[in-house]
Backbone as numpy.savetxt, mean C-alpha at the origin, in Angstrom:
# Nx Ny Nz CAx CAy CAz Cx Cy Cz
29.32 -30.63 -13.15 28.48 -29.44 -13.15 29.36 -28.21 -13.15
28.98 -27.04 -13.97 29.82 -26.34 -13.59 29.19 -25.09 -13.13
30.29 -24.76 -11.48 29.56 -24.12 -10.89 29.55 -22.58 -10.98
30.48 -22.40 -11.92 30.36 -20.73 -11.87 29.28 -20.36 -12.78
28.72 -21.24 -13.80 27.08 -21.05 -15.05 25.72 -21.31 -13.52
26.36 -22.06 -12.52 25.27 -22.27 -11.58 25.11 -21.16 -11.11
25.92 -20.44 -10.01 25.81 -19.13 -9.61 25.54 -18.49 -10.09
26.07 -18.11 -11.93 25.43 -17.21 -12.41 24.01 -16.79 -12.36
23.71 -18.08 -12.76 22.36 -17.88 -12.85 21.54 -18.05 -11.74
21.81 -18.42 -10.56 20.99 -17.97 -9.90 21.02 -16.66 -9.22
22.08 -16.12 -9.34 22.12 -14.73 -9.37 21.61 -13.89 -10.08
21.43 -14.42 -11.54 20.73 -13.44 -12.45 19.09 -13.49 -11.85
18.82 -14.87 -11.87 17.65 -14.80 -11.09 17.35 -14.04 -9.82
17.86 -14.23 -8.97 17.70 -13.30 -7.69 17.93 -11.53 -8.26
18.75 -11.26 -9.16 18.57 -10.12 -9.41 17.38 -9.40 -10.34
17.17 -10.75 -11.23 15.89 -10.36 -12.04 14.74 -9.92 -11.39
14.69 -10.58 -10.24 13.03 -10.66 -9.19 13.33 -9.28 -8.19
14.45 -9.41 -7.90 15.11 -7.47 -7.24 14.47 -6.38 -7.81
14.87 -6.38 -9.50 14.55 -5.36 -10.00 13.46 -5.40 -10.04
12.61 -6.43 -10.76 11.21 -5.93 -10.92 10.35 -5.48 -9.87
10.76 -6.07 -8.53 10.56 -5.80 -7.49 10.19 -4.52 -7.24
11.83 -3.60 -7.28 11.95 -2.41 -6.86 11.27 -1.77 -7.46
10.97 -2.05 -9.06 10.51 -1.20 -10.15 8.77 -1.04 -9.47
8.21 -1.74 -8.59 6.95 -1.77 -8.55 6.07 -2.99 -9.62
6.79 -3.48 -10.71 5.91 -3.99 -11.59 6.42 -6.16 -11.43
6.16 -5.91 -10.58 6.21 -7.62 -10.29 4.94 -8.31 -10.23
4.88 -9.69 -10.27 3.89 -10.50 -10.06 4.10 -11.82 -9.25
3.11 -12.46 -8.23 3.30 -13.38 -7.79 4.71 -14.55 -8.17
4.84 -14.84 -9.22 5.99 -15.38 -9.93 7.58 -14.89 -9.60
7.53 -14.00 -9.77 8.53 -12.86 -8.80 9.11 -13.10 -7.86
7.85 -13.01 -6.77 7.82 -13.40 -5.42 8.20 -14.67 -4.94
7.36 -15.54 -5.82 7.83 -16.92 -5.76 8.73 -17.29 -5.69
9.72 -16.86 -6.79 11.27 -16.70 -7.21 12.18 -16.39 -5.78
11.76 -15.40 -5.93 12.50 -14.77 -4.27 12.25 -15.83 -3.17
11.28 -15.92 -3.09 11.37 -16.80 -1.56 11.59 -18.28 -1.86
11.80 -19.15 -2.92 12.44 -20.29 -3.32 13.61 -20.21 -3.05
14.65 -19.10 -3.48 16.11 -19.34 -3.88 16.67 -18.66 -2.04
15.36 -18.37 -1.00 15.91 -17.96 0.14 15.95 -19.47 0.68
15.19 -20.39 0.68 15.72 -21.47 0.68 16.71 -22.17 1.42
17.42 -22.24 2.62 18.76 -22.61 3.14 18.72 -24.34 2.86
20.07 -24.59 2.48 20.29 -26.10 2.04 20.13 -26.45 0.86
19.07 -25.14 0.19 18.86 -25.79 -1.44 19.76 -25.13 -2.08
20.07 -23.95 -1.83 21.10 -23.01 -2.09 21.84 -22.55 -1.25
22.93 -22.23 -1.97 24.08 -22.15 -1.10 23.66 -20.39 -0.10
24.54 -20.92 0.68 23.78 -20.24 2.38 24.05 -18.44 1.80
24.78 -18.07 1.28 25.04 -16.73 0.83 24.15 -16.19 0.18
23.28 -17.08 -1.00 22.46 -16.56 -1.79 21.63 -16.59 -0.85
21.15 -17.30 -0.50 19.74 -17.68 0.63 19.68 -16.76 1.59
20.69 -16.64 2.16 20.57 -15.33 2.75 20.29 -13.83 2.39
20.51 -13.56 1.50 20.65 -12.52 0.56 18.66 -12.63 0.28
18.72 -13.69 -0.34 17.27 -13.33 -1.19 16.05 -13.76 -0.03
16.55 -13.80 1.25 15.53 -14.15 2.10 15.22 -12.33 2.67
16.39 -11.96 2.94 16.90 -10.31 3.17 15.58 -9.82 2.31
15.79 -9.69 0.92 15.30 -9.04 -0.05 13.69 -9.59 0.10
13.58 -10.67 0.40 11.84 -11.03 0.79 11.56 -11.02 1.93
12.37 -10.33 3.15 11.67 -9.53 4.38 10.90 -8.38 3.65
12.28 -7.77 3.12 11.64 -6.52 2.91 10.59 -6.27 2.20
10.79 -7.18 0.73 9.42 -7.51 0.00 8.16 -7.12 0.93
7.63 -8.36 1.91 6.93 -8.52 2.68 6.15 -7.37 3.52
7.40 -6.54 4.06 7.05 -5.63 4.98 6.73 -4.00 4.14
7.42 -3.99 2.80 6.35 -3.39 2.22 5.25 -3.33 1.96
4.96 -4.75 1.35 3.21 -5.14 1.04 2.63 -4.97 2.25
2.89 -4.63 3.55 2.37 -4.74 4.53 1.98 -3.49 5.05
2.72 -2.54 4.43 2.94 -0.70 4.84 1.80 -0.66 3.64
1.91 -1.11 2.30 1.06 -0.37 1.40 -0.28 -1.04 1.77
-0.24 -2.02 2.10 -1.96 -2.26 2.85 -2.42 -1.56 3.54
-1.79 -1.54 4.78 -1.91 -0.95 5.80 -2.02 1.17 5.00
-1.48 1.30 4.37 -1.79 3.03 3.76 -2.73 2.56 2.71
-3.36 1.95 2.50 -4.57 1.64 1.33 -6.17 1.65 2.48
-5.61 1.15 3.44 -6.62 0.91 4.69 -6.94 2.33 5.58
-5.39 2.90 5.16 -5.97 4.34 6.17 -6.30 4.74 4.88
-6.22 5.27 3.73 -6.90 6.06 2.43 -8.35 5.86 3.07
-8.66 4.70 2.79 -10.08 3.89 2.79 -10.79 4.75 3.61
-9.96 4.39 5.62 -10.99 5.46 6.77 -11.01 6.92 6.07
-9.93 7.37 5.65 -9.98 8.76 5.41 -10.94 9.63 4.60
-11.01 8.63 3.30 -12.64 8.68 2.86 -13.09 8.81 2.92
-13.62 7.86 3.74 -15.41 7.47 4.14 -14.98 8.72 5.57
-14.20 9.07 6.35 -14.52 10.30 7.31 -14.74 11.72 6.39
-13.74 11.21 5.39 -14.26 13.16 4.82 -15.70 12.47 4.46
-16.01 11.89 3.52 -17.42 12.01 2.86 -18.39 12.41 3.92
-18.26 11.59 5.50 -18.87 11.86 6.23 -19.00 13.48 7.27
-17.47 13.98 7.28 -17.60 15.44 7.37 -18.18 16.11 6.51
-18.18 16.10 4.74 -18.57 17.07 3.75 -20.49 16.82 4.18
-20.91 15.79 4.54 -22.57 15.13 4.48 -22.30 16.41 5.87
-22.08 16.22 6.72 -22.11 16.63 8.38 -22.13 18.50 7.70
-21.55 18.98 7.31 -21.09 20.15 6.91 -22.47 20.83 5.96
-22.48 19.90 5.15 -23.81 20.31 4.20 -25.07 20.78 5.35
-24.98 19.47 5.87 -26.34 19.71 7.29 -26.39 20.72 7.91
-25.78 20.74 8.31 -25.20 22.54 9.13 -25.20 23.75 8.13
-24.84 24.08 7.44 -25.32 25.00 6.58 -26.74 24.89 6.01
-27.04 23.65 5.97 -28.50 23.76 5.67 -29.67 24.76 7.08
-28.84 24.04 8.12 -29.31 24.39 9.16 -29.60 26.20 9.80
-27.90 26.17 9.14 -27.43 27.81 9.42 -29.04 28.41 8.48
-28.75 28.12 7.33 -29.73 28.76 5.76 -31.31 28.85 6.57
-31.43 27.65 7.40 -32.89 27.98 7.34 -33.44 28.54 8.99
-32.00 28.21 9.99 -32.32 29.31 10.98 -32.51 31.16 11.15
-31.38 31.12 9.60 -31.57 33.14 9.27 -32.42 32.88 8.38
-33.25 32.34 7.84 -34.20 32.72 6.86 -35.31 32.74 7.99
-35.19 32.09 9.17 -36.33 32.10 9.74 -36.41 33.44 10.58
-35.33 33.57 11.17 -35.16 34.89 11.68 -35.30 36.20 11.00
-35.17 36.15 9.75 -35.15 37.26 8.97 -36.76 37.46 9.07
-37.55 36.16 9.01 -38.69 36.32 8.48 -39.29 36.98 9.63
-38.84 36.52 11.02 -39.36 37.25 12.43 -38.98 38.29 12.58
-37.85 38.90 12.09 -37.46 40.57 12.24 -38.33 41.34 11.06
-38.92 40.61 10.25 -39.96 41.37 9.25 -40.86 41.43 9.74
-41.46 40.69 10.58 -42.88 40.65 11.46 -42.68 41.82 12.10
-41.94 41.99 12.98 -41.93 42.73 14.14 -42.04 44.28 13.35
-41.34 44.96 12.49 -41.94 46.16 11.54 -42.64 46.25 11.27
């Protein structure tokens, strides 16, 4: 076997699944990739280490962008629910001086 075409390539691999990674434009397959070649015993302990590294971090991103997809979400639905709350109150304001106006016309 020869081992320096082995390393290569699994290096190219571990770097292929890096980039797309970083780039944002990966897919499950990707991922897959990454956490196969972290692997200890199937690959040698350097790579495995390395691409287990690179699928923490993987991980704990997908975990931040959930987690900020989840606060978007509350943030939402609270404004929609302040702008509804806000409307009410001005409705409120509109028809407490219209009412008052109408009682300071009485009184003349």
């Amino acid at each position: 076997m020869d081992f320096e075409r082995y390393y290569l390539d699994l290096f190219e691999m571990l770097n292929s699944s890096c980039k797309k990674i970083a780039s944002g434009k990966y897919d499950k397959l990707d991922s897959e990739k990454l956490f196969e070649l972290a692997k200890k015993g199937r690959y040698p302990s350097f790579l495995a280490e390395l691409a287990e590294s690179f699928g923490m971090m993987l991980v704990k991103v997908e975990a931040r962008e959930f987690r900020l997809k989840q606060t978007i979400e509350e943030l939402e639905e609270t404004k929609a629910k302040l702008e509804k709350n806000s409307q009410a109150l001005e409705r409120k304001i509109s028809n407490q001086v219209k009412s008052e106006s109408g009682t300071t016309d009485i009184k003349k």
